[in-house]
MIDO-422630 format. One record per residue: z, y, x of N, C-alpha, C in turn; residue number from 1. Coordinates in nm, 4 decimals, m for minus. Example, Ala and Ser with C-alpha at 12.3 -4.5 7.8 and 13.67 -1.06 7.14 Angstrom:
REM MIDO-422630
<site <0.7800,m0.5690,1.3190>,<0.7800,m0.4500,1.2300>,<0.7800,m0.3300,1.3200>,1>
<site <0.7080,m0.2250,1.2850>,<0.7140,m0.1060,1.3670>,<0.7870,0.0030,1.2900>,2>
This chain:
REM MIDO-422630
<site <0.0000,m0.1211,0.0827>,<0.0000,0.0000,0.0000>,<0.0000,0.1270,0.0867>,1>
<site <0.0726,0.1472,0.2223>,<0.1221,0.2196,0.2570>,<m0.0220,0.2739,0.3331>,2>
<site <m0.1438,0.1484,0.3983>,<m0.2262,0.2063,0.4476>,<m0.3671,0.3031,0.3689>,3>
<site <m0.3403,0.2161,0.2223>,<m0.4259,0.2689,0.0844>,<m0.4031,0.3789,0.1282>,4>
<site <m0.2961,0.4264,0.0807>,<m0.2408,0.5398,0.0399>,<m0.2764,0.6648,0.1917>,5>
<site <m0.3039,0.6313,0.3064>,<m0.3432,0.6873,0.3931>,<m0.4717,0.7486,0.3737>,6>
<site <m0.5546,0.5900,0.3260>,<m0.7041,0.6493,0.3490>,<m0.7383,0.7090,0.2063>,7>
<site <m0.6586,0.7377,0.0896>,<m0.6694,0.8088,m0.0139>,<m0.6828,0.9591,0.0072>,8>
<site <m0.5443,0.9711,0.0720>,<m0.4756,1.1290,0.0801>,<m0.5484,1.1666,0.2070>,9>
<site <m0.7039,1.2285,0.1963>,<m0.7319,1.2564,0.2739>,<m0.7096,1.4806,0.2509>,10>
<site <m0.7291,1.5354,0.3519>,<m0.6560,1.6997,0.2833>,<m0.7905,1.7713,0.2325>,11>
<site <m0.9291,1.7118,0.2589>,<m1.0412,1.8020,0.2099>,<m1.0682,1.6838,0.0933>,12>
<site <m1.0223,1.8092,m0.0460>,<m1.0620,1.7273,m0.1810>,<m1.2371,1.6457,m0.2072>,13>
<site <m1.3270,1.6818,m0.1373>,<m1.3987,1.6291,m0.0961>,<m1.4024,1.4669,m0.0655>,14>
<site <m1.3543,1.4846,0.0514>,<m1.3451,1.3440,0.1140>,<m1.2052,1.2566,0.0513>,15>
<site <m1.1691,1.3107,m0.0673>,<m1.0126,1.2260,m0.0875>,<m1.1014,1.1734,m0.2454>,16>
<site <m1.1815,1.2899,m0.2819>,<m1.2311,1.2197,m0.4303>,<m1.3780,1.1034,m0.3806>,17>
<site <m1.4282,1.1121,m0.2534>,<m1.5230,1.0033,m0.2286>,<m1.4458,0.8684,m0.1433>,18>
<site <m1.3186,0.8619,m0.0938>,<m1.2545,0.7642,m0.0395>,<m1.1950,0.6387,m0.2125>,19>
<site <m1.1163,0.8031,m0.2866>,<m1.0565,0.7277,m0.4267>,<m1.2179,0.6558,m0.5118>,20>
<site <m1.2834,0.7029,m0.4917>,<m1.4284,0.6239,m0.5903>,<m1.4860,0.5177,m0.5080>,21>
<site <m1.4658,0.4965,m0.3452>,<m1.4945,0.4117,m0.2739>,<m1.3654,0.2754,m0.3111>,22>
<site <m1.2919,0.3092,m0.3257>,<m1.1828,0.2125,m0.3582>,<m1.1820,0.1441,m0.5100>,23>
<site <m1.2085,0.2466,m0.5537>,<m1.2718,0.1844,m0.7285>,<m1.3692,0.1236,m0.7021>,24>
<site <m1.4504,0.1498,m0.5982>,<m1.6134,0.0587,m0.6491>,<m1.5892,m0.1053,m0.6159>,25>
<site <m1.4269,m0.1020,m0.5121>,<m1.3898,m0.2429,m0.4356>,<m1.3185,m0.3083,m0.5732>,26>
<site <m1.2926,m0.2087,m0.6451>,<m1.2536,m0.2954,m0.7853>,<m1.3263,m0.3376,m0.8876>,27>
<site <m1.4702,m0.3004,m0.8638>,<m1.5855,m0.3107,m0.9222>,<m1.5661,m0.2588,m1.0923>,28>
<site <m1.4628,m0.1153,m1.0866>,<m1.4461,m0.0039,m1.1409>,<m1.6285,0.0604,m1.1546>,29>
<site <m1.6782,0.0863,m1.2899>,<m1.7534,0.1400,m1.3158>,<m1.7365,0.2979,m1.3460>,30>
<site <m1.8328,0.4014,m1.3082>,<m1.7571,0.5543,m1.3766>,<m1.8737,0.5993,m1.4649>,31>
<site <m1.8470,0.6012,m1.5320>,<m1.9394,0.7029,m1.6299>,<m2.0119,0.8122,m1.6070>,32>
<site <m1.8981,0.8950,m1.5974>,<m2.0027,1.0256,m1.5055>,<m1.8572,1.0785,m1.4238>,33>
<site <m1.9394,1.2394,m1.3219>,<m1.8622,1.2809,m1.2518>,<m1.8054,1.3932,m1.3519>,34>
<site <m1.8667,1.4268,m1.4535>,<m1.8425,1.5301,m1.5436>,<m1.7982,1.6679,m1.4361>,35>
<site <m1.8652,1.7132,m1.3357>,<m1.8595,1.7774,m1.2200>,<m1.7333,1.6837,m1.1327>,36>
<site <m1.6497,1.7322,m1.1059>,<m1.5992,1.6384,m1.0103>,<m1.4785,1.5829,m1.0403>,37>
<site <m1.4570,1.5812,m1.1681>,<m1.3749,1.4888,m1.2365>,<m1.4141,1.3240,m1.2106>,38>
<site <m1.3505,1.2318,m1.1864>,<m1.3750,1.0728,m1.1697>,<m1.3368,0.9986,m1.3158>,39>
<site <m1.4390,0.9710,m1.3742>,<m1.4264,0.9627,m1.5006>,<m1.5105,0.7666,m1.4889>,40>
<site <m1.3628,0.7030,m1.5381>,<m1.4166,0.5723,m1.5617>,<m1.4858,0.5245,m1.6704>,41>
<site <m1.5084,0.3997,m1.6563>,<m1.6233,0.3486,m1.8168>,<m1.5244,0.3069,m1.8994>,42>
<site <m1.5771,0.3461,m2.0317>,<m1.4738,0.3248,m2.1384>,<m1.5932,0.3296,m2.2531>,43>
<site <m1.5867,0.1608,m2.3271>,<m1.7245,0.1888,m2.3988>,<m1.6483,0.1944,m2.5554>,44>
<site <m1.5100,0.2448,m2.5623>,<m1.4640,0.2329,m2.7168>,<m1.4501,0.3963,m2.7232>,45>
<site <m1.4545,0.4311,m2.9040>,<m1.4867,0.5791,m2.9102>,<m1.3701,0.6381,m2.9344>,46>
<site <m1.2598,0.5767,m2.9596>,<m1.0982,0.5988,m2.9649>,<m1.0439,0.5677,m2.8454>,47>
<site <m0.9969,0.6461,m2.8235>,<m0.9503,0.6339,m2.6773>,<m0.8109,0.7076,m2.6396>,48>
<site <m0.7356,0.6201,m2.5562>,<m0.6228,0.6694,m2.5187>,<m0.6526,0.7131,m2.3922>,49>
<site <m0.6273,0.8264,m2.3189>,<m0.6658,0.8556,m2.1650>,<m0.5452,0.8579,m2.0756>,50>
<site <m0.5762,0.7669,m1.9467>,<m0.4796,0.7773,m1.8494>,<m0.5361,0.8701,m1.7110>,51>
<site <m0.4570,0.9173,m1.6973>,<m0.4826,1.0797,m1.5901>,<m0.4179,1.0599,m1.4690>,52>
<site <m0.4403,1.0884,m1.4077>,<m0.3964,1.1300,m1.2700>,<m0.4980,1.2427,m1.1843>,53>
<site <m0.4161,1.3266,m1.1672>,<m0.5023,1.4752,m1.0685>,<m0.5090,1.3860,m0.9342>,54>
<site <m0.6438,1.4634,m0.8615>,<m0.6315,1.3972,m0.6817>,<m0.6413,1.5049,m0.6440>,55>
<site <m0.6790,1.6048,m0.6708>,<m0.7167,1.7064,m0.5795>,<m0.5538,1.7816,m0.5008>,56>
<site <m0.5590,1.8224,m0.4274>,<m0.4347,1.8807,m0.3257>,<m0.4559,2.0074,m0.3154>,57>
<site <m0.3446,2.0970,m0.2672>,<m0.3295,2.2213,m0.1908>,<m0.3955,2.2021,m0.0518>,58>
<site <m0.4406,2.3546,m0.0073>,<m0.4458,2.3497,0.1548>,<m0.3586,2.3179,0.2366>,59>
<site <m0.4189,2.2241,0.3501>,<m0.3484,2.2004,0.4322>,<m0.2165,2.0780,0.3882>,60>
<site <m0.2159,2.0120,0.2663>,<m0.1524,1.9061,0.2484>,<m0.2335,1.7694,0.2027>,61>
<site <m0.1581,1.6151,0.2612>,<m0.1807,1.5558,0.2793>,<m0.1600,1.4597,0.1387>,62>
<site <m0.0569,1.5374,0.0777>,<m0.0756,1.5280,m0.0888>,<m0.0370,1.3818,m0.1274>,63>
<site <0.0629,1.3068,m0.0702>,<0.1083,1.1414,m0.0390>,<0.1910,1.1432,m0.1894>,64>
<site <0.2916,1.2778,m0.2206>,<0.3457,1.2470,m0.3204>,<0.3282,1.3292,m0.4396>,65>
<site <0.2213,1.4369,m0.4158>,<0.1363,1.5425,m0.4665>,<m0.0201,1.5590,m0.4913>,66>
<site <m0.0587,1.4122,m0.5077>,<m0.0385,1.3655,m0.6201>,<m0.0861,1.1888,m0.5791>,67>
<site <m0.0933,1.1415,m0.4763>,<m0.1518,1.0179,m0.3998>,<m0.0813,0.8790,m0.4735>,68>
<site <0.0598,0.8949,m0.4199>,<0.1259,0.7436,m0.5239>,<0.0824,0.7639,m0.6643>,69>
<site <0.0562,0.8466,m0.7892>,<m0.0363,0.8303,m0.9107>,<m0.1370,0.7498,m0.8846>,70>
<site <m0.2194,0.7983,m0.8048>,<m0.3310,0.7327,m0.7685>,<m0.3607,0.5824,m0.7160>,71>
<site <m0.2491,0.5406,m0.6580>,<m0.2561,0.4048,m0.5955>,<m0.1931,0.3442,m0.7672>,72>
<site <m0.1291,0.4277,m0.8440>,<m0.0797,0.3515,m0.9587>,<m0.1700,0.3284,m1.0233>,73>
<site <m0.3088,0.3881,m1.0317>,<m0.3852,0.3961,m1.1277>,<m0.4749,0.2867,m1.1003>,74>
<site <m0.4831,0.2745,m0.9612>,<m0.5389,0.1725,m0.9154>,<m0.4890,0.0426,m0.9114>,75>
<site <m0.3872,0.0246,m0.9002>,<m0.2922,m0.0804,m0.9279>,<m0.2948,m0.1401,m1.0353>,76>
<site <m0.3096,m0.0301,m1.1721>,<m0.3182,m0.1391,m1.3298>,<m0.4116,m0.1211,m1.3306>,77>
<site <m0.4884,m0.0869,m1.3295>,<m0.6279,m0.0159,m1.3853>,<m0.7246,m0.1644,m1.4558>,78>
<site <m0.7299,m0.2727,m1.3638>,<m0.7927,m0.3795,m1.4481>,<m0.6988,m0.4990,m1.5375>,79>
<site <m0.5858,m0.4272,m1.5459>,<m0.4745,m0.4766,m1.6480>,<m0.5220,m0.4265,m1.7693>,80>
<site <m0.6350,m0.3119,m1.8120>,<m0.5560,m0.1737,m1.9081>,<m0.6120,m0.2558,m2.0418>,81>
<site <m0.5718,m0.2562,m2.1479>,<m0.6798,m0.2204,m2.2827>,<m0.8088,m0.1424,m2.2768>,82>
<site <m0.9130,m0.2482,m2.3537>,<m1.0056,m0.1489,m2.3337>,<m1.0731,m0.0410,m2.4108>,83>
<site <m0.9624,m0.0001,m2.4343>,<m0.9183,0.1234,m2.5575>,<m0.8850,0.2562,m2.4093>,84>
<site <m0.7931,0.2217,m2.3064>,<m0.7674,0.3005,m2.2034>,<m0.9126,0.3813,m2.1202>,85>
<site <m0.9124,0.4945,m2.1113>,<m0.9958,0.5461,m2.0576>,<m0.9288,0.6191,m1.9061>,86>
<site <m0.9536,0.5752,m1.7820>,<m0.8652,0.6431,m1.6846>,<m0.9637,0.7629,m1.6206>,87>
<site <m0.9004,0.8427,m1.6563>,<m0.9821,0.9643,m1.5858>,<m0.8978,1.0171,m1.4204>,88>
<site <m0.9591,1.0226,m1.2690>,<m0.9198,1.1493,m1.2193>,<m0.9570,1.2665,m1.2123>,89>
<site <m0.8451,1.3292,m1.2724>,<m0.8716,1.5137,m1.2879>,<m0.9013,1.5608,m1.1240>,90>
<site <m0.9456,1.6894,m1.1151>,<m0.9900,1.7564,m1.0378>,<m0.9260,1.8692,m1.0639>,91>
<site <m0.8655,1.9898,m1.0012>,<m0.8419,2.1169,m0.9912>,<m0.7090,2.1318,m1.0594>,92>
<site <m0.6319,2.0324,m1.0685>,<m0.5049,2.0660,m1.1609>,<m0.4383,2.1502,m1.1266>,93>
<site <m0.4102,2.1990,m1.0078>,<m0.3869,2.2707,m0.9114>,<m0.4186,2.4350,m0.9322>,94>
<site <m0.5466,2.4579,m0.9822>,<m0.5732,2.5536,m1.0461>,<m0.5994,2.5740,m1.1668>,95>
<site <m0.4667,2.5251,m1.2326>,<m0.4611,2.5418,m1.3509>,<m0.5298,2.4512,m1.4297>,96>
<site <m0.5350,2.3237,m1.4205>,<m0.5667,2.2053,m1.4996>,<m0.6995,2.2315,m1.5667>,97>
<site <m0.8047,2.2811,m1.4494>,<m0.9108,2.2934,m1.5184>,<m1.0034,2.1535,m1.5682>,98>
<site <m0.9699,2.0280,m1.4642>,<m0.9933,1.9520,m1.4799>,<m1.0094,1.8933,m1.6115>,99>
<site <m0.9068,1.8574,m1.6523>,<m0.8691,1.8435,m1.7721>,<m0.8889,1.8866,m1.8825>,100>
<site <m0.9307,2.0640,m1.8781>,<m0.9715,2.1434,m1.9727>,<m1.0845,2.0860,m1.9756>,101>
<site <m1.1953,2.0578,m1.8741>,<m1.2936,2.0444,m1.8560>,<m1.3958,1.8731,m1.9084>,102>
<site <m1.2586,1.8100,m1.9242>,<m1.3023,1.6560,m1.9605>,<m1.2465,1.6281,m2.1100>,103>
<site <m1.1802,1.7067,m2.1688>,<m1.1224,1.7111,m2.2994>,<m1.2598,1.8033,m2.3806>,104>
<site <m1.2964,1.9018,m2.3000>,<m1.4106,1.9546,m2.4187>,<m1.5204,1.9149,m2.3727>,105>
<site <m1.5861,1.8318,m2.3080>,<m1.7178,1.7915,m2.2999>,<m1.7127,1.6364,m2.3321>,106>
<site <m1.5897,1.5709,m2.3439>,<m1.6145,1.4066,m2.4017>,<m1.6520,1.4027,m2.5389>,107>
<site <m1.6914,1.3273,m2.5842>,<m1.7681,1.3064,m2.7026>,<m1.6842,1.1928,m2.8076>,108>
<site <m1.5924,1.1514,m2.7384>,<m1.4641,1.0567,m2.7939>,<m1.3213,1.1099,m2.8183>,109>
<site <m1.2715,1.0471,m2.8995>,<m1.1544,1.1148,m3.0143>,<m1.0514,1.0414,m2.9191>,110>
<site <m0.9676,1.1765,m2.8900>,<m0.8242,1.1225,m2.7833>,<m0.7114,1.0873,m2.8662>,111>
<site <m0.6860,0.9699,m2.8751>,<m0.5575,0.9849,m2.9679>,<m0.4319,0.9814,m2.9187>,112>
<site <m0.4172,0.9893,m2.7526>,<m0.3182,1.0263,m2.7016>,<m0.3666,1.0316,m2.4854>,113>
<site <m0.2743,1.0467,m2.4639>,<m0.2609,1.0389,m2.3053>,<m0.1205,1.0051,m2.2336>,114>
<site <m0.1601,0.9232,m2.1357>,<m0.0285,0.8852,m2.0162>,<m0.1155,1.0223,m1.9105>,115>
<site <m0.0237,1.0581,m1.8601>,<m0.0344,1.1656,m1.7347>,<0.0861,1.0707,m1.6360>,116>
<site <0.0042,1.1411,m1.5245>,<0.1146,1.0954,m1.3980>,<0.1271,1.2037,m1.3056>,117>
<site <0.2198,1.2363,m1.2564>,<0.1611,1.3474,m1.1367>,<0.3655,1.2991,m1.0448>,118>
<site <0.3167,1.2967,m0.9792>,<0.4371,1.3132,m0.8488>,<0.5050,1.1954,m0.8515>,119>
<site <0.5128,1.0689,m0.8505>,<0.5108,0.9871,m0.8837>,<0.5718,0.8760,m0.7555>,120>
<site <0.5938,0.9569,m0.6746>,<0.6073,0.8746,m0.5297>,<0.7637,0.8659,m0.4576>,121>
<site <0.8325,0.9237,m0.5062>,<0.9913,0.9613,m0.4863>,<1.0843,0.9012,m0.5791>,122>
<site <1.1768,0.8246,m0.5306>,<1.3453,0.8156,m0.5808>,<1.3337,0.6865,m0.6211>,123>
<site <1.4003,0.6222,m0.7322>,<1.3991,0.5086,m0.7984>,<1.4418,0.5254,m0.9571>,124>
<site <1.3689,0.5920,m1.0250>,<1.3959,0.6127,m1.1494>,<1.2536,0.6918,m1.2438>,125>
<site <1.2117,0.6534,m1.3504>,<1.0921,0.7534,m1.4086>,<1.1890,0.8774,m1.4895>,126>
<site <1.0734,0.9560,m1.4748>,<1.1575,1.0513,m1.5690>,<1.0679,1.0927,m1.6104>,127>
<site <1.0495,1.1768,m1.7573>,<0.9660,1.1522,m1.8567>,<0.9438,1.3004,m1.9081>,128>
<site <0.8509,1.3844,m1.9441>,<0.8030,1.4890,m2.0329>,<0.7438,1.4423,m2.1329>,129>
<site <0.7766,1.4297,m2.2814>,<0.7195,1.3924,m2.3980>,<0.6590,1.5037,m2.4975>,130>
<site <0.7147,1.6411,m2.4382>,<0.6416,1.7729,m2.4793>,<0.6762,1.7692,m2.6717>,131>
<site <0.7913,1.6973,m2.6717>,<0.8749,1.7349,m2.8112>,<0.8046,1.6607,m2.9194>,132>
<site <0.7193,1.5075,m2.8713>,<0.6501,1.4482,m2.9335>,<0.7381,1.3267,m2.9798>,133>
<site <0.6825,1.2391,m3.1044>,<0.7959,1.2206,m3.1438>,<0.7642,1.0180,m3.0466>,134>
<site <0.7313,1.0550,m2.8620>,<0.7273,0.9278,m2.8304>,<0.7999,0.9499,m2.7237>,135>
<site <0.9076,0.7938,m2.7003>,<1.0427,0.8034,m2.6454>,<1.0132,0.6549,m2.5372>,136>
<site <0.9768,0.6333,m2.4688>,<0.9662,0.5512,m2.3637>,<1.1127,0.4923,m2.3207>,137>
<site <1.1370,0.3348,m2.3119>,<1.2958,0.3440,m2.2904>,<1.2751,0.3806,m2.1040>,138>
<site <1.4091,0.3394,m2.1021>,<1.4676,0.3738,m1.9969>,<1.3856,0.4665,m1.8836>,139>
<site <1.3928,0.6220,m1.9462>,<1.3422,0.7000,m1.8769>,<1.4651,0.8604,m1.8795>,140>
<site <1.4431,0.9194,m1.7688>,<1.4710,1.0640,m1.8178>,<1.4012,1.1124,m1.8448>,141>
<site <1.4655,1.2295,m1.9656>,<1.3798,1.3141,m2.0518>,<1.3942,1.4481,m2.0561>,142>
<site <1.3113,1.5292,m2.0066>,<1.3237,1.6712,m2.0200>,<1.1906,1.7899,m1.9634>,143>
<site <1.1474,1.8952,m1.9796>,<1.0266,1.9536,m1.9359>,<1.0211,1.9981,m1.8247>,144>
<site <0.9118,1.8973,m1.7690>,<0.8738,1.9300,m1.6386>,<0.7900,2.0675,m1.5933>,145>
<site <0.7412,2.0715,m1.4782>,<0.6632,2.1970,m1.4647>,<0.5367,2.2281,m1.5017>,146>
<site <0.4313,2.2768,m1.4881>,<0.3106,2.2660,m1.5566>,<0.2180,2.1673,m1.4948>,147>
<site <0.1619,2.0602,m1.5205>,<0.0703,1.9757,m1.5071>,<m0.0190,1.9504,m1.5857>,148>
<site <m0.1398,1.8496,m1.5645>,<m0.2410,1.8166,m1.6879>,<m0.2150,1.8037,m1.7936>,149>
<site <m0.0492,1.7301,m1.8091>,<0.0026,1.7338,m1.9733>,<m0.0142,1.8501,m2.0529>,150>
<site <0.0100,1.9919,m1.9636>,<0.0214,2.0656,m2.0806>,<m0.0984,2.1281,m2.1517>,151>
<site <m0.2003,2.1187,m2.0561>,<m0.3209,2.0841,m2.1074>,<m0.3521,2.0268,m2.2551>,152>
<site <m0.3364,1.8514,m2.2417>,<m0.3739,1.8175,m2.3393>,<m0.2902,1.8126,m2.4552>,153>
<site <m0.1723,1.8795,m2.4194>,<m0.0554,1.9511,m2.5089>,<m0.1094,2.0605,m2.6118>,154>
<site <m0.2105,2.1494,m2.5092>,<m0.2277,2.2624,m2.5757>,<m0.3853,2.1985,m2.7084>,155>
<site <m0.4409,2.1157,m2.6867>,<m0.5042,2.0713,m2.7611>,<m0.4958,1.9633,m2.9256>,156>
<site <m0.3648,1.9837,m2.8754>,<m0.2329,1.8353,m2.9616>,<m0.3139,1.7087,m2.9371>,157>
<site <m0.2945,1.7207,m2.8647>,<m0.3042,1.5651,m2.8129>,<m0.1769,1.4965,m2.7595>,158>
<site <m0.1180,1.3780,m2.8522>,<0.0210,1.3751,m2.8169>,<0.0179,1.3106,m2.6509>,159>
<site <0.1341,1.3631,m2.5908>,<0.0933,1.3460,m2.4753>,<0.2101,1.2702,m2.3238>,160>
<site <0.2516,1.1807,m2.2596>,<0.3315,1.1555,m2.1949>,<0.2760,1.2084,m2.0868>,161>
<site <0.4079,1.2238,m2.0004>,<0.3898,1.2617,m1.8331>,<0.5189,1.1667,m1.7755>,162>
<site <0.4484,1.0990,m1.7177>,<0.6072,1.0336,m1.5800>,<0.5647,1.1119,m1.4897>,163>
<site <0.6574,1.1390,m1.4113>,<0.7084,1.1393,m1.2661>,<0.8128,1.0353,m1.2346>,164>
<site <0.8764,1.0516,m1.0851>,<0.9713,1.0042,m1.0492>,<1.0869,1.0494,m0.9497>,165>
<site <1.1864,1.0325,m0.9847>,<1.2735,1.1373,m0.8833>,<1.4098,0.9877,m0.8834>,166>
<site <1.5365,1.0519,m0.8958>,<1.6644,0.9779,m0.8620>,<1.7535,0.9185,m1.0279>,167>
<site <1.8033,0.8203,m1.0290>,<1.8544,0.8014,m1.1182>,<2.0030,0.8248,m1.1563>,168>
<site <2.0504,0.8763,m1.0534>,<2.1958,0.9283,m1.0212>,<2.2015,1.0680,m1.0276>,169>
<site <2.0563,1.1490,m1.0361>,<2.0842,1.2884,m1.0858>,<2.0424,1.3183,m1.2344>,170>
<site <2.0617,1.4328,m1.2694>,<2.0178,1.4758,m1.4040>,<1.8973,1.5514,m1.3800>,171>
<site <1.8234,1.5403,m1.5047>,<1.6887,1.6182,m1.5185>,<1.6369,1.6785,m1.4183>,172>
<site <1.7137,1.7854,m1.3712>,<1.6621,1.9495,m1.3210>,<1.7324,1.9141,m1.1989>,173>
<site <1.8113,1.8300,m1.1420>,<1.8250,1.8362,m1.0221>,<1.7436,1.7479,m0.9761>,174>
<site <1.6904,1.6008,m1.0238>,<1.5620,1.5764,m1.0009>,<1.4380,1.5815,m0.9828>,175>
<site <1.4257,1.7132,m1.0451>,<1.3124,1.7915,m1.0488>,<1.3193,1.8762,m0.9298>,176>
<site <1.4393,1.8997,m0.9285>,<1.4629,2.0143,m0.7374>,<1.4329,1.9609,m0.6470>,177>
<site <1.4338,1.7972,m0.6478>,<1.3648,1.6969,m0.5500>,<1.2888,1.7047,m0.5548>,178>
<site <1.1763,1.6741,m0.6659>,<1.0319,1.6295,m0.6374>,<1.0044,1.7598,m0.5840>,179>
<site <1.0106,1.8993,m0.6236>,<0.9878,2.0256,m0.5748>,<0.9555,2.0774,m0.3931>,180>
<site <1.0784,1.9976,m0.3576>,<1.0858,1.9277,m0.1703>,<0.9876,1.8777,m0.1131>,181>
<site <0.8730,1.7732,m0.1887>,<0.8202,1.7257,m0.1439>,<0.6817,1.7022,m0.1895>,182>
<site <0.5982,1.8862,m0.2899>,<0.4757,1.9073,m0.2588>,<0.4827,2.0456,m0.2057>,183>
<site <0.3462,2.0681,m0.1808>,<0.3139,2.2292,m0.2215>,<0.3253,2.3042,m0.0670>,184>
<site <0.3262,2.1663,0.0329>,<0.3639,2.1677,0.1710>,<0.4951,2.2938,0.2052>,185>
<site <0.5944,2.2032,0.0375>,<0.7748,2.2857,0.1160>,<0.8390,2.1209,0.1665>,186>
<site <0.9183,2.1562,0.1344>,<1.0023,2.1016,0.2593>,<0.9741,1.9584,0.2700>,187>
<site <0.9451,1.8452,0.3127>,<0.9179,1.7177,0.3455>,<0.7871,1.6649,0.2906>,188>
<site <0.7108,1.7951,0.2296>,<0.5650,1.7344,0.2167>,<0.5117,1.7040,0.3383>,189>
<site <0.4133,1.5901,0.3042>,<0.3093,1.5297,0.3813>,<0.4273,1.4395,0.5090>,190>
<site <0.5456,1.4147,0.4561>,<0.6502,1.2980,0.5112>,<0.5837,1.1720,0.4241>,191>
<site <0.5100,1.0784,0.4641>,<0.4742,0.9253,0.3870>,<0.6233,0.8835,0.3888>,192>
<site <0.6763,0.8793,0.4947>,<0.8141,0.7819,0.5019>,<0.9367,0.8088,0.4151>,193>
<site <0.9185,0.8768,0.3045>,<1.0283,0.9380,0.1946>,<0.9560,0.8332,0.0598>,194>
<site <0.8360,0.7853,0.0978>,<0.7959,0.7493,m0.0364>,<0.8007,0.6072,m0.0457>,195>
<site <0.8492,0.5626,m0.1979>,<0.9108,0.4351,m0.2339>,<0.7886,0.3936,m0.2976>,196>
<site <0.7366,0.2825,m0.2257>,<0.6176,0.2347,m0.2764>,<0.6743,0.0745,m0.3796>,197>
<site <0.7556,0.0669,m0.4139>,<0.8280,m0.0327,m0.5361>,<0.7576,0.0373,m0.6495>,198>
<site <0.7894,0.2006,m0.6701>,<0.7678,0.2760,m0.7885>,<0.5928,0.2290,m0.8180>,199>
<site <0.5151,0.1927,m0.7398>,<0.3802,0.1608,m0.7701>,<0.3871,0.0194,m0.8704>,200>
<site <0.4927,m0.0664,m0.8646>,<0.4931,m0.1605,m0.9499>,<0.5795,m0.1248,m1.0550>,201>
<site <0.6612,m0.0486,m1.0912>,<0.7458,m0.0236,m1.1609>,<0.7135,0.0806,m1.2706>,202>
<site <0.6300,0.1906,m1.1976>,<0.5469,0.2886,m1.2765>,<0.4187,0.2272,m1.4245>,203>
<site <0.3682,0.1115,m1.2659>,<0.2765,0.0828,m1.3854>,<0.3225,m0.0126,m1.4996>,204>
<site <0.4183,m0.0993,m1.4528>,<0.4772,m0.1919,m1.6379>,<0.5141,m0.0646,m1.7085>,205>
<site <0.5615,0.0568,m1.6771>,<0.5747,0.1513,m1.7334>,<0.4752,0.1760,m1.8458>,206>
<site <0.3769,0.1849,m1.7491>,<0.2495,0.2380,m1.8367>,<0.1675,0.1486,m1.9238>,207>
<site <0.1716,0.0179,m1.9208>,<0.1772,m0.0601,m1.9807>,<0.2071,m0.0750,m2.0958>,208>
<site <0.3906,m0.0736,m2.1272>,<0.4707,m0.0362,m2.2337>,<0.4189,0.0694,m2.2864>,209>
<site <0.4370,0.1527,m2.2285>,<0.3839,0.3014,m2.3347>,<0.2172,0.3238,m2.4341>,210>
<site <0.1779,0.2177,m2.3562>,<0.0271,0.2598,m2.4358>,<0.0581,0.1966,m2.5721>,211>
<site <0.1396,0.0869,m2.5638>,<0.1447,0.0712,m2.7224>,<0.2273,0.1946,m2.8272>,212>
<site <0.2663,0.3272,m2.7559>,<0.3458,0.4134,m2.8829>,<0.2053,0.4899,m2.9393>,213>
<site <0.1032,0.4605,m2.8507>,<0.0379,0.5705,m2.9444>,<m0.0475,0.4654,m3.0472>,214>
């Protein structure tokens, strides 16, 4: 996992969105289109639940837990999913989840919900943004995270989950002061050796479970 996750997080979004589609093609992952540089998989049902993960990074970061462990998660279930699941990677979340804006109004299929992932690589516990929807994932923390693709497809009502992952011995917002540490190249970004690669198996039965609330 640990070397995936190397040749993923490359720092020019460029070469990190043609390494992540080189690794799908080893899964013999089909994509639909690039819908510009969104990584948009095949999904031949017209109801569709979408699973997200952003790749794109800040300058100058290596982006391992901002947003890279999502990505090895996505890859990880990805030929587990229903084929009701549509996995999209966003592009530009970073600037304001254009990505997302951008694959929600040009698909031609009815979203009837979304899993989001973003930061996903820290602590031993999920913790959960449900954006006041009435879906409750067990054993998660619950409370509003910072702005990501969720709120995106929030703003469209599209009911919507977000995991992350932080500590299970803190509360909400001091968990959140963690993951905070470790993008955005502050304090222990682009450290691989902070990140708990268990959460790659643990995230995804996660995601698993949850596709049945919508």
């Amino acid at each position: 996992m640990k070397e995936l996750l190397i040749r993923i997080c490359q720092k020019d979004n460029v070469d990190r969105r043609n390494a992540l589609t080189t690794e799908l093609q080893k899964l013999n992952i089909q994509i639909e289109n690039n819908n510009d540089s969104n990584i948009i998989c095949q999904c031949n049902e017209n109801d569709i639940v979408v699973l997200s993960a952003h790749y794109d990074v800040v300058p100058n970061s290596f982006g391992y837990n901002d947003n890279g462990v999502s990505l090895l998660i996505l890859l990880n279930v990805i030929n587990r999913l229903p084929n009701n699941i549509q996995v999209v990677f966003t592009d530009m979340e970073e600037f304001g989840g254009i990505g997302a804006d951008k694959f929600i109004k040009t698909t031609n299929k009815n979203i009837k919900g979304c899993i989001n992932l973003d930061v996903c690589g820290i602590g031993d516990y999920i913790y959960c943004d449900n954006y006041n929807n009435d879906l409750f994932p067990k054993d998660c923390k619950f409370g509003k995270m910072p702005f990501c693709d969720g709120d995106i497809f929030k703003e469209y009502n599209i009911p919507v989950l977000t995991f992350s992952t932080s500590y299970k011995d803190m509360n909400f917002r001091e968990g959140i002061s963690e993951i905070f540490k470790t993008i955005h190249n502050n304090e222990r970004d682009n450290d691989i050796d902070i990140i708990n690669f268990d959460l790659v198996d643990i995230v995804s039965e996660k995601i698993l479970e949850s596709i049945k609330l919508f």
